[in-house]
TIPALUM-357886 format. One record per residue (C-alpha): residue number from 1; x, y, z. Coordinates in pm, 1 decimal. Example, Ala and Ser with C-alpha at 12.3 -4.5 7.8 and 13.67 -1.06 7.14 Angstrom:
  seq         u         v         w
    1    1230.0    -450.0     780.0
    2    1367.0    -106.0     714.0
This chain:
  seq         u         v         w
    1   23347.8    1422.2   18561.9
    2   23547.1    1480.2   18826.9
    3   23969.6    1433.5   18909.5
    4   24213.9    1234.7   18695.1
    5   24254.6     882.5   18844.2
    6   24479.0     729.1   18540.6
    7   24702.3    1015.8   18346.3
    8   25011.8     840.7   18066.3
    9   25264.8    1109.4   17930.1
   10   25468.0    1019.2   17601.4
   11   25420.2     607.2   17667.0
   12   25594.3     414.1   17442.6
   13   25635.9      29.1   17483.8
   14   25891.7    -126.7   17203.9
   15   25926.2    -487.0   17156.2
   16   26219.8    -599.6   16990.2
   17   26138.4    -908.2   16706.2
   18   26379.8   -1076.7   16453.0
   19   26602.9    -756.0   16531.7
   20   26394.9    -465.4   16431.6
   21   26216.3    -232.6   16718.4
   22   25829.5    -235.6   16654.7
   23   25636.0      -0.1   16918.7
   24   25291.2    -136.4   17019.9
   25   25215.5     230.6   17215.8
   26   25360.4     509.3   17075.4
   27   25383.8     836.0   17252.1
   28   25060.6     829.4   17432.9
   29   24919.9    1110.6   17629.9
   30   24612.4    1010.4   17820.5
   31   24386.7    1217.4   18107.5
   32   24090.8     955.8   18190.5
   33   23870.5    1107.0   18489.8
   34   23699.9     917.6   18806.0
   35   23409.7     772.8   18735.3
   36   23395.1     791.8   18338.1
   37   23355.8     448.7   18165.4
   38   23627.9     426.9   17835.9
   39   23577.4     190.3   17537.6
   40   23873.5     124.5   17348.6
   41   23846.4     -15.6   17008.6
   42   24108.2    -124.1   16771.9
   43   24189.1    -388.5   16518.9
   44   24360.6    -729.6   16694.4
   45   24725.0    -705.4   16751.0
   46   24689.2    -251.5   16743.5
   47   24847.9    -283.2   17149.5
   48   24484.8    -270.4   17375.0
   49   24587.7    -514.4   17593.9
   50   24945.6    -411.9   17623.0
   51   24822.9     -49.7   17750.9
   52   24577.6    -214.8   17994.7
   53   24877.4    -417.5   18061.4
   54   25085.5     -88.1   18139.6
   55   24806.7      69.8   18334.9
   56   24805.7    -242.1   18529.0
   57   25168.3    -233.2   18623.3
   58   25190.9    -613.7   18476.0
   59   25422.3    -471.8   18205.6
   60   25655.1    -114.5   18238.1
   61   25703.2     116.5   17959.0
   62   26016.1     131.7   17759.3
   63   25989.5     516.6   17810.4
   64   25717.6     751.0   17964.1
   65   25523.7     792.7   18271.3
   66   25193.1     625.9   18427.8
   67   25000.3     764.4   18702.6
   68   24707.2     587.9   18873.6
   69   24536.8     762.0   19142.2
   70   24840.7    1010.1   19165.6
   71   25072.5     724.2   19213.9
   72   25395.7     714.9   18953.8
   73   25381.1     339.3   18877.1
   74   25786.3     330.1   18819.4
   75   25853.4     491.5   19185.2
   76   25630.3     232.4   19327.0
   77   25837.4     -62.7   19268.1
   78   25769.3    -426.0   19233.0
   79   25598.2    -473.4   19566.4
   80   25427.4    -115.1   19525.5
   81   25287.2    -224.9   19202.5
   82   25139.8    -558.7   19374.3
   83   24999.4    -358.3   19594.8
   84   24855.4    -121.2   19380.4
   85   24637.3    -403.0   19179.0
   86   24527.4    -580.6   19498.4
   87   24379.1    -275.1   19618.3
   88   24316.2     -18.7   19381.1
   89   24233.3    -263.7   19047.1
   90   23946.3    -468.3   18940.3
   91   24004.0    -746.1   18645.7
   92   23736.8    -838.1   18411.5
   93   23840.7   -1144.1   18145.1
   94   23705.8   -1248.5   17807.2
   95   23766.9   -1617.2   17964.2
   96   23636.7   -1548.4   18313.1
   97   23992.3   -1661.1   18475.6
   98   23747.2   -1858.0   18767.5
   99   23971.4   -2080.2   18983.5
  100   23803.2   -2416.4   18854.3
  101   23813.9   -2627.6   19217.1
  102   23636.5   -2311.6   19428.6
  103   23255.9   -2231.2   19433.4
  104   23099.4   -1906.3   19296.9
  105   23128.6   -1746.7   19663.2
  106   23466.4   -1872.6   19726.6
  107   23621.5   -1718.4   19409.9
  108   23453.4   -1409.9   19474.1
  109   23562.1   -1429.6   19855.2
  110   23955.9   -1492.1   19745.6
  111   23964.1   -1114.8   19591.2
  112   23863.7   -1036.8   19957.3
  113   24139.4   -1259.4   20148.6
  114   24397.2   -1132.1   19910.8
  115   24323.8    -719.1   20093.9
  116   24328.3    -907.8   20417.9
  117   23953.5    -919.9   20443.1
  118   23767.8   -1205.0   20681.4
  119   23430.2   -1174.8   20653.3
  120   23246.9   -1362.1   20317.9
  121   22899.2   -1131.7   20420.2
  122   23059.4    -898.1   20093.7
  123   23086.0   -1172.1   19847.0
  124   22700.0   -1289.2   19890.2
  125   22637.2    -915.8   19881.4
  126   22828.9    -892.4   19548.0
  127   22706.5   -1226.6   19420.8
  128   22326.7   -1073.0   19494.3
  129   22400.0    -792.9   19297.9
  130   22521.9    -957.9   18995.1
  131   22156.0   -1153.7   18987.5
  132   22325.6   -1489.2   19108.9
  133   22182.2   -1513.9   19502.6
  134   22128.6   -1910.6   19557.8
  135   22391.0   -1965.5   19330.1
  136   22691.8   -1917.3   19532.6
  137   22792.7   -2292.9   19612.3
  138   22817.8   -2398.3   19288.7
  139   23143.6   -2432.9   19072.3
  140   23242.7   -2265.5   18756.3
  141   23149.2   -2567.8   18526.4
  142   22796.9   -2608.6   18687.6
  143   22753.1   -2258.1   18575.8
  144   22661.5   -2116.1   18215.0
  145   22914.7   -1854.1   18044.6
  146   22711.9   -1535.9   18164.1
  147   22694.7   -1650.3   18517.6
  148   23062.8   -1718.0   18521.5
  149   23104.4   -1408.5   18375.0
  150   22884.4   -1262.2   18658.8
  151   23079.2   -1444.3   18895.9
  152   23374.6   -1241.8   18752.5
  153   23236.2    -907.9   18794.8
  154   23100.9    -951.6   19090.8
  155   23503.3   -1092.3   19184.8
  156   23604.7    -746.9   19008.3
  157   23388.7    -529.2   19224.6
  158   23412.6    -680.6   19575.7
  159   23675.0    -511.8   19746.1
  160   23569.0    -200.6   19625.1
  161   23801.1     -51.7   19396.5
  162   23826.7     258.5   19222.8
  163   23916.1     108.1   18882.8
  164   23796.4    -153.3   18641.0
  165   23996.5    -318.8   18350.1
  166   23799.2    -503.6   18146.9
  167   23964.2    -717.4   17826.6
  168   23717.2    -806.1   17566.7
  169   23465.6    -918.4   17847.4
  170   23203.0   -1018.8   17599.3
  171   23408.0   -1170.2   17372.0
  172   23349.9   -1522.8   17484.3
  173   22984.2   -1474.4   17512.6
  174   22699.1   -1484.9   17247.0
  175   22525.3   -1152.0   17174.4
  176   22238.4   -1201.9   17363.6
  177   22418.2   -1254.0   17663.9
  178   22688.7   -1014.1   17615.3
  179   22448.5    -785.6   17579.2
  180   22282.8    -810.3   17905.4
  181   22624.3    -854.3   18085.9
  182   22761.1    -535.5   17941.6
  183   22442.8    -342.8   18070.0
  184   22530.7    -567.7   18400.5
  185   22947.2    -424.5   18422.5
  186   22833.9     -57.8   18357.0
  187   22558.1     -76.5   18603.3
  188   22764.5    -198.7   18870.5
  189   23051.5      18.6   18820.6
  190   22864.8     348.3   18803.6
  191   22659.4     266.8   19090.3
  192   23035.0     222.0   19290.1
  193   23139.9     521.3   19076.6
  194   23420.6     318.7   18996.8
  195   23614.4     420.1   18660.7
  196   23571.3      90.9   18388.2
  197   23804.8      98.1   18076.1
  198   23695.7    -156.1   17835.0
  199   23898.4    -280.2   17538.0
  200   23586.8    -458.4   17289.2
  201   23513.8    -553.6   16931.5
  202   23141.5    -535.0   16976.3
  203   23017.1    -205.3   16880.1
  204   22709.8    -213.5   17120.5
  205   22994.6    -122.3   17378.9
  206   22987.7     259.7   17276.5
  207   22643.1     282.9   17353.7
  208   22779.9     341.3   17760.6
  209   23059.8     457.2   17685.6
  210   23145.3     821.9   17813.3
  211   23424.3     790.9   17590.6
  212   23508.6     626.7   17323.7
  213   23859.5     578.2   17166.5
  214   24008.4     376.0   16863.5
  215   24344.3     277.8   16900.5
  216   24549.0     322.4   16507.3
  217   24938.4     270.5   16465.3
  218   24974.0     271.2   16866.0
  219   24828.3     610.5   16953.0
  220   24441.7     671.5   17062.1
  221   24185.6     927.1   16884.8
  222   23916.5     986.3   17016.2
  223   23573.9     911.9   16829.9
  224   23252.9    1045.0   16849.1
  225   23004.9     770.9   16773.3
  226   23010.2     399.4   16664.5
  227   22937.1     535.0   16321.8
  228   23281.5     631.3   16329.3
  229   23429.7     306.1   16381.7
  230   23272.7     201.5   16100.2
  231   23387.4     416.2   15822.0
């Protein structure tokens, strides 16, 4: 694999409840490369979506440092950090996050407006690639869960960025399907050698995984194999 695009250094992120300081990261070190596709597993509440949440600028650190794509999330600022998602992140959602009142191609489209783009000719392109071509005028309830979920990745991977964050994106799906659109979200992003970190229950997820990493008392160790998860 090639250069770091995300690096963490000591990352803590304490919440305060009923007056006692629980950490949900704790002293994280982290060096994920461009390109290389992550699975992070972990038991519910272990702090997976709070470190997406970090690496997404959405939430800051209580101490430590963040880099993504050589950027120092904390010098960026407020606006920085906007700026940052809207051009250099892709979201994938167990719950799609579709904008109910716009069509397939318009949702997909509004990822494009939002970087100042014009032209829709990328969101058919994306919404072809995703296996949904004549399906692009029709709204989110006149489509099943895996072609919202399509709709969604295709959303993710429009304007072309460098990295995808994916939360449980199979986790509102039955096997079957979340099956074929986890095979869909790998093959997309390595064919725009874009870097995907997953957070997932379903073990099937290690099975593209470059890496694969278990999150325990708010630090990450790296595993081997699903058999590993397991024991």
């Amino acid at each position: 694999m090639g250069e770091s695009i995300i690096r963490t250094y000591d990352l803590w992120k304490r919440y305060e409840i009923q007056g006692h300081n629980d950490a949900a990261i704790r002293g994280v070190d982290m060096d994920i490369r461009r390109g290389q596709i992550v699975a992070l597993f972990g038991k519910s509440g272990s702090g997976k979506t709070t470190f997406l949440n970090l690496l997404a600028g959405l939430d800051v650190p209580s101490t430590g440092r963040i880099e993504i794509d050589g950027q120092d999330l904390a010098g960026l600022g407020e606006t920085g950090r906007t700026r940052l998602r809207r051009d250099k992140l892709g979201f994938v959602f167990q719950f799609f996050n579709l904008l109910p009142t716009l069509t397939a191609l318009e949702n997909v489209f509004l990822a494009l407006e939002l970087t100042g783009g014009a032209d829709a000719k990328p969101a058919v392109e994306a919404l072809a690639r995703v296996g949904l071509q004549g399906k692009e005028h029709r709204y989110p309830h006149e489509l099943s869960g895996g072609e919202q979920q399509r709709v969604a990745i295709a959303r993710a991977l429009v304007k072309g960025p460098p990295i995808i964050l994916a939360d449980e994106p199979t986790g509102n799906l039955d096997s079957a399907t979340g099956a074929q659109i986890l095979a869909l979200l790998v093959e997309r992003c390595r064919a725009a050698g874009a870097t995907l970190i997953m957070v997932s229950h379903a073990l099937n997820t290690c099975d593209y995984a470059d890496r694969i990493l278990r999150m325990t008392d708010g630090r990450f160790v790296e595993v081997s194999s699903c058999r590993e998860l397991t024991q």
